[in-house]
N, C-alpha and C positions, 0 to 999 in steps of 0.2 A: 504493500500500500504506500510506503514511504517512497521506494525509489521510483514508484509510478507517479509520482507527484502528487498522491489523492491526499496530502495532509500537506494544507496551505500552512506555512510555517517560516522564520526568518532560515536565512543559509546558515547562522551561529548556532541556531538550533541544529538544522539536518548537519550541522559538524561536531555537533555535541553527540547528535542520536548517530553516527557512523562512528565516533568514539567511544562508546559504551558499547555497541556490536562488539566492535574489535577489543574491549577488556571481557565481552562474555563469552568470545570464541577461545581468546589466547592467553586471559590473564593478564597482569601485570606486562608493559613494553618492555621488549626483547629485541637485537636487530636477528635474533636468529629464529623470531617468530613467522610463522607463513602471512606472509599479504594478500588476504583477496584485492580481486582486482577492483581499481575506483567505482565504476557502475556496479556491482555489488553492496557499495557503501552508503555511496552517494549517489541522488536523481542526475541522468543524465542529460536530464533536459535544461538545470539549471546554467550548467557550463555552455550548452550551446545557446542559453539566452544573451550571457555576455560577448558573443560575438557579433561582430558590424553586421546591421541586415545586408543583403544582394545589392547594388544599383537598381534604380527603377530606370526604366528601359522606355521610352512615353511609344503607343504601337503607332506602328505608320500607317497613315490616315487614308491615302487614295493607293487604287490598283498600279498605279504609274512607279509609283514609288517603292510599293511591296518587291515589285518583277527588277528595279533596279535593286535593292537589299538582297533580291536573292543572287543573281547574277554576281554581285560583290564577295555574297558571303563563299560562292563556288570558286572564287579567285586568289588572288594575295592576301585579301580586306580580310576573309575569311578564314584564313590560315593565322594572321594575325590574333583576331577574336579569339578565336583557340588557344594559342597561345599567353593570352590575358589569362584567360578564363584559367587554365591550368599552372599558371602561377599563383592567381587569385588563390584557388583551392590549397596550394601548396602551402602560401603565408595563412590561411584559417587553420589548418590542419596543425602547425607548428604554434599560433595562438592557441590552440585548442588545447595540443599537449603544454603547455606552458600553464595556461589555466587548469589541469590536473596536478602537473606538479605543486602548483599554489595550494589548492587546494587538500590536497595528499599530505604536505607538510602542517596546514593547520591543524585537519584530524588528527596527524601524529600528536601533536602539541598537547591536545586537549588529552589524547589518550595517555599520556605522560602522566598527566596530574590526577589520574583515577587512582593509581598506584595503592594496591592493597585493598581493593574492591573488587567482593568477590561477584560470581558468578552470578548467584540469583539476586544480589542487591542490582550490579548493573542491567540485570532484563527489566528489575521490579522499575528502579530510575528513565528506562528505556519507554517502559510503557506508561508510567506518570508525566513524560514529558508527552505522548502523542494523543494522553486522555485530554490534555488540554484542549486539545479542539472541537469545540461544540459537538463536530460532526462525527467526532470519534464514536464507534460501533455501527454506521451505517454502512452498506453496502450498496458504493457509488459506481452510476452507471453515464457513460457519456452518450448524450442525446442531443437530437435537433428540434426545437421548439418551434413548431412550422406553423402554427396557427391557435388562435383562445378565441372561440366563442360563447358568449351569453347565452344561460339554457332558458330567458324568460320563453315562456310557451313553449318548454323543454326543444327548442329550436328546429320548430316547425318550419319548413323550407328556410331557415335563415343560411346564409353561404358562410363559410368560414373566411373569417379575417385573418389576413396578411398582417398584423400586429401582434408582436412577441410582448408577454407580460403584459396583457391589458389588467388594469391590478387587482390583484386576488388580494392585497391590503394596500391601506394607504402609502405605503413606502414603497410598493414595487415600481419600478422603472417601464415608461411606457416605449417601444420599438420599433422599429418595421424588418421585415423578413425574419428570415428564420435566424436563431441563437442557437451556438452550440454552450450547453449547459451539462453540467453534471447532476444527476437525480438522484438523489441522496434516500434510500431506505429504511428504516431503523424500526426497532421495534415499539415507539410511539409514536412516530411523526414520519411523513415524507418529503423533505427536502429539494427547493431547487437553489444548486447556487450556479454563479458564475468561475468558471475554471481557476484555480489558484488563488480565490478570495475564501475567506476564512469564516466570512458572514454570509447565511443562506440570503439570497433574493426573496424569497417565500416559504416558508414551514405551516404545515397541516396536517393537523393529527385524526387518525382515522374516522373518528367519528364525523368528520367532514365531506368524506370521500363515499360518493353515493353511488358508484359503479366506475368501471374501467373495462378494457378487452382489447383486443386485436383486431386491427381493421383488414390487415393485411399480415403476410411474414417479416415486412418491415416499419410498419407506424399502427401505433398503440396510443389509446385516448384513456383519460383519465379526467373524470366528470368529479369538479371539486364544488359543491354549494352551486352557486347559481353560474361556472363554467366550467365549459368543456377544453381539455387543453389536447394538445395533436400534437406530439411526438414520433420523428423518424430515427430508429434505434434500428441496428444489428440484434440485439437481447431483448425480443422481444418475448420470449418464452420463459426467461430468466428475470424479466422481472412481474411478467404476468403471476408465477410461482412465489415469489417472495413476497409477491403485495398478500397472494390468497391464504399462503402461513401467519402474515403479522394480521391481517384484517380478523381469520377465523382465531387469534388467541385474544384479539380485542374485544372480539364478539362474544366470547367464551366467559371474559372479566364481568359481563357485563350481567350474565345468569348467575340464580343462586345457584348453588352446587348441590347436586339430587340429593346428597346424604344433610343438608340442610334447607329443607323447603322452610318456608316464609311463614313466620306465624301469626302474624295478620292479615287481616281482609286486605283485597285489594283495594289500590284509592285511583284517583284520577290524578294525583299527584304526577308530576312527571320524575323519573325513575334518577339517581344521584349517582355521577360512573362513578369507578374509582378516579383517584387522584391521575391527570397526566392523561386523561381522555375526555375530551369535549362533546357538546350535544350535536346528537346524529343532526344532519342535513336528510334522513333518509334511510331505509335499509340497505346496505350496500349490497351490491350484487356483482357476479363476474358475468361482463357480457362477453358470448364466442365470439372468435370471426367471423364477420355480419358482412366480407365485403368491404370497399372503400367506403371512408365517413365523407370525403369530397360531393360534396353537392351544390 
């Protein structure tokens, strides 16, 4: 999870949490201890953030000029480019290893000063450091947030909107097309955030969630209170499965347990969940595959 980048975190932290690894593989620093390799350690995505993005290239605008670029590019001009190009790649590759050596030497540093911490204090330390994050115990999934419709007249011929995050709370962010978002699981709540931010965009706990299902093998709707949201995801089976485990133990909390029925009359009261589940929108339901939701 960590060297996926799924725990938004400072790099002082992800070099604190690859130096605690490395005191609970090898103990106390040694130089005759084995080194996994950096990406083992540390997210590898961090190091190629700090590289120079590419040049923007502006595209060529008329056919006149495409047909002379390409003629160029089959000539000297072309041979050239290549040339660029494969120095370019030469100097990122050698910033690249430069920024793991940097980095390789600060985790050692840190792991230095663990000295005399044993094994199961630095896992316990490892994972106090990544409870910190709100979203720690969800199991996140990267998705395309293609469209939120309003279920007023549970959205009878309404077409779906082209605006990502129309707001399921006051704070969410309003957009146009589609977001790639991380969809955060958990066994109270389900999360959306934006990639590498630490604060979900919107959290909603089951009792919110009044049906979900597969439209198709790849976009999966999930109906929260009064919208519907349209995600395109690869894991559409994996998270249809996780929602129907966390939903049916919510739904579960919410029965008395057969070996203790209820020893009052019933009231019209409305029913008090436990703590950490809010008031239904609804009886959730899993909808199948019905087909595309576009209409």
């Amino acid at each position: 999870m960590v060297l996926r980048g799924y725990v938004p975190t400072s790099e002082e932290t992800l070099q604190t949490l690859a130096a605690l690894r490395l005191q609970s593989l090898n103990s106390d620093f040694s130089t005759h201890a084995p080194f996994p390799r950096l990406e083992e350690l540390f997210p590898p995505h961090v190091l190629h953030a700090r590289l120079p993005p590419p040049p923007h290239r502006p595209p060529t605008k008329c056919r006149g000029a495409r047909l002379r670029a390409g003629l160029l590019a089959g000539g000297l001009w072309g041979q050239a480019l290549a040339k660029q190009r494969a120095e370019r790649d030469q100097r990122l590759r050698g910033r690249l290893r430069e920024e793991g050596a940097s980095t390789m030497a600060a985790i050692v540093e840190k792991w230095k000063l663990l000295q005399g911490m044993g094994r199961p204090e630095a896992m316990a330390a490892y994972v106090a450091l990544v409870r910190e994050w709100p979203g720690f115990g969800s199991t996140l999934f990267d998705v395309d947030l293609h469209a939120v419709r309003p279920r007023l007249g549970v959205g009878q011929g309404q077409p779906w909107r082209w605006a990502t995050l129309t707001p399921l709370s006051p704070q969410s962010p309003v957009g146009s097309g589609p977001q790639r978002l991380w969809l955060g699981i958990g066994a109270k709540a389900v999360s959306l955030y934006k990639p590498g931010e630490p604060e979900p965009l919107d959290s909603f706990c089951y009792g919110r969630i009044s049906s979900f299902g597969a439209s198709d093998s790849s976009t999966f709707r999930l109906s929260v209170e009064d919208r519907d949201l349209l995600f395109e995801t690869s894991q559409v089976d994996e998270i249809a499965q996780l929602l129907n485990t966390y939903l049916a133990s919510a739904g579960a909390q919410r029965l008395p347990r057969p070996q203790e029925p209820p020893t009052s009359p019933p009231t019209s009261e409305p029913t008090v969940l436990p703590q950490g589940l809010c008031p239904a929108a609804g009886p959730w339901q899993h909808r199948p595959p019905v087909g595309s939701s576009h209409s």
